[in-house]
SEGUKOL-507760 format. One record per residue (C-alpha): residue number from 1; residue in one letter; chain; x, z, y. Coordinates in Angstrom, 3 decimals, padded with zeros to 6 digits, always signed. Each point is the difference from the previous one (the first is absolute). Layout:
N
+-----+---------+--------+----------+----------+----------+
! num ! residuo ! cadena !       xx !       zz !       yy !
+-----+---------+--------+----------+----------+----------+
! NUM !       A !      A !        X !        Z !        Y !
...
+-----+---------+--------+----------+----------+----------+
END
This chain:
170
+-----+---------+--------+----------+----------+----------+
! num ! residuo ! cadena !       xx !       zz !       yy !
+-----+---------+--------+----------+----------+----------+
!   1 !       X !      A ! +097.032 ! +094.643 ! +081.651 !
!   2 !       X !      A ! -000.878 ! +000.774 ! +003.778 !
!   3 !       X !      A ! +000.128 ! +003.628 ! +001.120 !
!   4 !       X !      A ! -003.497 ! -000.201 ! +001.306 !
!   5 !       X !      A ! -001.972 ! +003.114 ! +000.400 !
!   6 !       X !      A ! +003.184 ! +001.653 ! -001.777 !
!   7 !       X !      A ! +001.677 ! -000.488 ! +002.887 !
!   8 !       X !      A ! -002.431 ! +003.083 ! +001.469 !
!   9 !       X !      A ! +002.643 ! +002.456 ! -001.624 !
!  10 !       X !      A ! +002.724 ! -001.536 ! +002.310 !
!  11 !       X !      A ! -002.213 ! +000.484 ! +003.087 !
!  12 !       X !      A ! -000.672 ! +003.641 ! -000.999 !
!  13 !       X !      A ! +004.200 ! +000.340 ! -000.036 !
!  14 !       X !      A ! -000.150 ! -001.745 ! +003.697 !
!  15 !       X !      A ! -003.039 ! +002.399 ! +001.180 !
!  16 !       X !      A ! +002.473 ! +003.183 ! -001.360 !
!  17 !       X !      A ! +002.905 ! -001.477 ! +001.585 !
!  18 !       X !      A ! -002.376 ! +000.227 ! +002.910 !
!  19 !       X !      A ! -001.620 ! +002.982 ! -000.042 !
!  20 !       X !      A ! +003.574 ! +001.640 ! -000.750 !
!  21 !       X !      A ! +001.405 ! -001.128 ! +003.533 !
!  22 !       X !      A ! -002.880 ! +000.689 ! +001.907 !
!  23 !       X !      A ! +000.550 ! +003.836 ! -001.590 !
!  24 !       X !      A ! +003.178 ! -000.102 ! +000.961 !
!  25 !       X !      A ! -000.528 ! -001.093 ! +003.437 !
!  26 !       X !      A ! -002.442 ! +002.080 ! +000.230 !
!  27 !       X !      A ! +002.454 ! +002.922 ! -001.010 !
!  28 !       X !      A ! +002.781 ! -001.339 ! +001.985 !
!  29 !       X !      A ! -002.070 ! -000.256 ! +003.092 !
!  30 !       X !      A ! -000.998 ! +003.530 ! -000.054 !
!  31 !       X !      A ! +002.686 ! +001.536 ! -001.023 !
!  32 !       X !      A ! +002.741 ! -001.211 ! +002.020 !
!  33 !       X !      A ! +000.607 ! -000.451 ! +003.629 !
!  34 !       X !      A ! +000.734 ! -003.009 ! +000.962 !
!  35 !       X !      A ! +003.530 ! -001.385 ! -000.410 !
!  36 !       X !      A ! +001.397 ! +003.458 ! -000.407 !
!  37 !       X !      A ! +001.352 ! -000.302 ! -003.752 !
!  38 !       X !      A ! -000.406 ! +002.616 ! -002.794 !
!  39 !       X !      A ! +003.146 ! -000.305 ! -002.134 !
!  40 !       X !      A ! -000.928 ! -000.100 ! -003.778 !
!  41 !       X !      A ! +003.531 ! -000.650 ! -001.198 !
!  42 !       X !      A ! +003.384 ! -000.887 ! +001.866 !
!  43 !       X !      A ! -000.837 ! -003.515 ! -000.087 !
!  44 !       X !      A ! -003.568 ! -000.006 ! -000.303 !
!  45 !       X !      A ! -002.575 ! +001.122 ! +003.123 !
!  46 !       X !      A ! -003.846 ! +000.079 ! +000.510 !
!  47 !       X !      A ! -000.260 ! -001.608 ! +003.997 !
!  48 !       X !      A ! -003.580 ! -000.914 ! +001.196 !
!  49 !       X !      A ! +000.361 ! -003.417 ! +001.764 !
!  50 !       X !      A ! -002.504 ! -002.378 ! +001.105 !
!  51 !       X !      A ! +000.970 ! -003.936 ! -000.850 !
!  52 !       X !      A ! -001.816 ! -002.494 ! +002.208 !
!  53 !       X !      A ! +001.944 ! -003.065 ! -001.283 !
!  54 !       X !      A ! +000.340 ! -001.082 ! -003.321 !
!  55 !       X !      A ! +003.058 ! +001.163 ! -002.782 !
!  56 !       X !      A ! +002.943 ! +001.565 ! +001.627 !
!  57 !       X !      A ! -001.883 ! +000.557 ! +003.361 !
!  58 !       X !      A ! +000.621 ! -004.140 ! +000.315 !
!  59 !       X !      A ! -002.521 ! -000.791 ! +003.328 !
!  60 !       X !      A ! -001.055 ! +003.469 ! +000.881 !
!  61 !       X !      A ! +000.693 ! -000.438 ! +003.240 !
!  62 !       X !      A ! -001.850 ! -003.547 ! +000.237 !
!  63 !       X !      A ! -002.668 ! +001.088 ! +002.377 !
!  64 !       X !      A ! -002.981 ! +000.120 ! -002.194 !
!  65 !       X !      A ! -000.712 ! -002.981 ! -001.681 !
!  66 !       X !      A ! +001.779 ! +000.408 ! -003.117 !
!  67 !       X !      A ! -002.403 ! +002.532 ! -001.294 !
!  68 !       X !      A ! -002.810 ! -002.305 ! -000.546 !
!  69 !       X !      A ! +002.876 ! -002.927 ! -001.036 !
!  70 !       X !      A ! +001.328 ! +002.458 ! -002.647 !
!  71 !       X !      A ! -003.630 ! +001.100 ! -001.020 !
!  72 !       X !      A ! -001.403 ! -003.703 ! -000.325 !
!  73 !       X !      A ! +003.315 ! -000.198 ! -001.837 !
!  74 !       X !      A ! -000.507 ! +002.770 ! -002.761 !
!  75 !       X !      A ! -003.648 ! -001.037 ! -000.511 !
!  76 !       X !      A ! +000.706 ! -003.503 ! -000.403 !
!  77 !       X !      A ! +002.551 ! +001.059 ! -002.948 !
!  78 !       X !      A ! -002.032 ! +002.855 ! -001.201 !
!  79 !       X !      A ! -002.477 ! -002.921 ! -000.259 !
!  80 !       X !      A ! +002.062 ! -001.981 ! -002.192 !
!  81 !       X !      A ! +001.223 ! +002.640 ! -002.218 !
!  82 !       X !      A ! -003.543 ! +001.067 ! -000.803 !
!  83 !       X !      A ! -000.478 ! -003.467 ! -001.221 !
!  84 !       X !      A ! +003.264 ! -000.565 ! -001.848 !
!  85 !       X !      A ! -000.862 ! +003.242 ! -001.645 !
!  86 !       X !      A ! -002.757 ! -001.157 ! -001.257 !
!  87 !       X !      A ! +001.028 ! -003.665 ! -001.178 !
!  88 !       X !      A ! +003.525 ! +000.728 ! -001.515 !
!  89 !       X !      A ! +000.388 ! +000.310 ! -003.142 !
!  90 !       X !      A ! -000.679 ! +003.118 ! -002.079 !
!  91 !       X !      A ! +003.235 ! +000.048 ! -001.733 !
!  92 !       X !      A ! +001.975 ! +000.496 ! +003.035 !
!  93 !       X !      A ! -000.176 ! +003.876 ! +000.758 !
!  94 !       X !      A ! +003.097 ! +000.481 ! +001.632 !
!  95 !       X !      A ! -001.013 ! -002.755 ! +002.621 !
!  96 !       X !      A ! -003.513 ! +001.282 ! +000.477 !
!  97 !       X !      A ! +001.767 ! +003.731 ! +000.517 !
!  98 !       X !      A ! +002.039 ! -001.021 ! +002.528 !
!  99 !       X !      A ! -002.620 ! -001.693 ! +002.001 !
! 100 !       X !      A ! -002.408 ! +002.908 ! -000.283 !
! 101 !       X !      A ! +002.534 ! +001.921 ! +001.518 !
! 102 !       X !      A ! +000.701 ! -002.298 ! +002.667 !
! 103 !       X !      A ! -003.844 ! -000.346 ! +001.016 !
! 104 !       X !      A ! -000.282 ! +003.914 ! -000.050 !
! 105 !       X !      A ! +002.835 ! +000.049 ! +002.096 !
! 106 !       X !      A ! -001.287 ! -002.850 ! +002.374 !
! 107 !       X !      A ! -003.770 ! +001.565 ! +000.149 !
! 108 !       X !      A ! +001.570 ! +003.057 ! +000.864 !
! 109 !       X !      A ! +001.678 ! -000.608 ! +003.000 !
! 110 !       X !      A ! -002.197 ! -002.524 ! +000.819 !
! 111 !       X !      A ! -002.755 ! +002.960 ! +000.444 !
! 112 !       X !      A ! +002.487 ! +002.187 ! +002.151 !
! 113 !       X !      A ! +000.901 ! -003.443 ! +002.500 !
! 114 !       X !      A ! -004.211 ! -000.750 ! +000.438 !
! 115 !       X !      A ! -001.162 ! +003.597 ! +000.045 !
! 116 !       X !      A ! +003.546 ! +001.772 ! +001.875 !
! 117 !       X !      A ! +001.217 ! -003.357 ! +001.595 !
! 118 !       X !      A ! +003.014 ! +001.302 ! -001.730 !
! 119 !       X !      A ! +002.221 ! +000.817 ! -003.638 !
! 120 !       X !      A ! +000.416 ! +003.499 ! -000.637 !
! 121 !       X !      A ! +003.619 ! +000.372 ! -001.180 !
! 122 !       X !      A ! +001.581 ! +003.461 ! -001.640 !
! 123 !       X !      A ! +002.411 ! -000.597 ! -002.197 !
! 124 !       X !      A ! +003.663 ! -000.037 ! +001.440 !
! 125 !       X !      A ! +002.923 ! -000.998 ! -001.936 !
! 126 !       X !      A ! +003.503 ! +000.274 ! +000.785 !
! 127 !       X !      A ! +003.821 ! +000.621 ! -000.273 !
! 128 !       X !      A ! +002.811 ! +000.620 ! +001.948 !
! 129 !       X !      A ! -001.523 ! -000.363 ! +003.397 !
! 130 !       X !      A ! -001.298 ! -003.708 ! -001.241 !
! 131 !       X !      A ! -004.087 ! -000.168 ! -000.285 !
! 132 !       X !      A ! -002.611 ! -001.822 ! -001.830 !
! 133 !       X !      A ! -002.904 ! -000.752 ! +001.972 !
! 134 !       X !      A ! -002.941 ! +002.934 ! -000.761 !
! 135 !       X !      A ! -002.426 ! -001.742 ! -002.166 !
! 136 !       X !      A ! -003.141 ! +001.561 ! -001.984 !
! 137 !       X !      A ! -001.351 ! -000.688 ! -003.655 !
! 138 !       X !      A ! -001.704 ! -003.039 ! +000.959 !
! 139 !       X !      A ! +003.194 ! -001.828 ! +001.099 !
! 140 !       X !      A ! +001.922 ! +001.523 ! -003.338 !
! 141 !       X !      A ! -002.704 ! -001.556 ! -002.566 !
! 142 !       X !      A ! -000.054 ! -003.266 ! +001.315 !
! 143 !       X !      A ! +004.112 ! +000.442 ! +000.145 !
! 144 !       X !      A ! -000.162 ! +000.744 ! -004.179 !
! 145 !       X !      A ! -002.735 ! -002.856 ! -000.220 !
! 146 !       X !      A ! +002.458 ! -002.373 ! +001.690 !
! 147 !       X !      A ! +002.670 ! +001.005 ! -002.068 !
! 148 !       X !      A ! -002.270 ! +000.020 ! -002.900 !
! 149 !       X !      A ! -000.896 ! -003.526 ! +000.561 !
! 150 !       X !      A ! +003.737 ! -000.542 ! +000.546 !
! 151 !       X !      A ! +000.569 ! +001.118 ! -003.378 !
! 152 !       X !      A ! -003.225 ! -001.928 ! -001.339 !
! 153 !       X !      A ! +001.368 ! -003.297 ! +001.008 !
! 154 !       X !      A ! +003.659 ! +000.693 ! -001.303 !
! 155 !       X !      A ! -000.767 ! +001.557 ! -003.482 !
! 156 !       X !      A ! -004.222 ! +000.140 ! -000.817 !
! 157 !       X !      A ! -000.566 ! -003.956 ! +000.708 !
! 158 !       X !      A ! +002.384 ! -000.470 ! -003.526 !
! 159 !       X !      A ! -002.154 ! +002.130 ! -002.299 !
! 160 !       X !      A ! -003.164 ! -001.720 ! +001.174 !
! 161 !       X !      A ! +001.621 ! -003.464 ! -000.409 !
! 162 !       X !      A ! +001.289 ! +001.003 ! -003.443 !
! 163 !       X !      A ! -003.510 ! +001.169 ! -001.229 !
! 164 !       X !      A ! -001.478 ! -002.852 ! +001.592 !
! 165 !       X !      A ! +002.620 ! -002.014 ! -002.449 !
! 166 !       X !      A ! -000.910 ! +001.697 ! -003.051 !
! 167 !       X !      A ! -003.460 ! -000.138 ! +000.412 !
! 168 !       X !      A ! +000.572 ! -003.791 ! +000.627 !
! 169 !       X !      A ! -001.600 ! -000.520 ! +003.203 !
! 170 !       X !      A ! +003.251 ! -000.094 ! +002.113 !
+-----+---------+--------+----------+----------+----------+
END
């Protein structure tokens, strides 16, 4: 059975993922100075930071362009998730979780690149003098979606092929 309008549940988990980064952008951005970090814990630091590229600051300095590349991008898969949402099958929650978080996560930075012309970026992560690049809650949920779906392909495609056995239409 299709998700259908069910599938309006795993938009309303996208439009929190949204509405949770845009808080804490909002929070971030006027709170903190820019790029002067707030330690939370010895490896862990709030920095305000302003992405114009795409993950890991990858193009930021391209000149421009790659903000409407990376938002034709993230609408074009936003797109597609919507509609995979609602066609895949109902039995496969862990699947439709991890793309709801992955289209709140693209919407959300999607609305900072068209609105700011750039990601805003707090969270700072690092050890011993190494660092992860600053990221925000958008860029974590569709990180867990990924790895979600990661874990969906490995371990959730057997159950559904087993039931799909014992029902006998597999």
């Amino acid at each position: 059975m299709r998700n259908g309008w069910y599938s309006l549940r795993w938009y309303a988990l996208a439009v929190l993922v949204i509405v949770l980064d845009q808080y804490t952008k909002l929070l971030a951005e006027s709170g903190l100075d820019y790029g002067r970090p707030v330690e939370v814990f010895s490896w862990f630091n709030l920095t305000l930071q302003y992405n114009t590229g795409a993950a890991f600051s990858f193009l930021s300095d391209a000149g421009g362009w790659q903000r409407y590349f990376f938002s034709a991008v993230a609408l074009l898969i936003s797109v597609a998730l919507v509609i995979w949402l609602y066609t895949m099958p109902r039995a496969d929650k862990l699947l439709a979780a991890a793309l709801a978080l992955i289209l709140g996560g693209a919407l959300g930075n999607l609305w900072d690149r068209l609105v700011l012309g750039h990601v805003v970026d707090f969270i700072s992560v690092h050890y011993g003098g190494y660092y992860f690049p600053a990221f925000n809650l958008a860029d974590a949920a569709i990180s867990v979606g990924a790895a979600l779906m990661i874990f969906d392909s490995l371990f959730g495609g057997q159950g559904r092929k087993q039931s799909k056995e014992e029902l006998g239409t597999g």
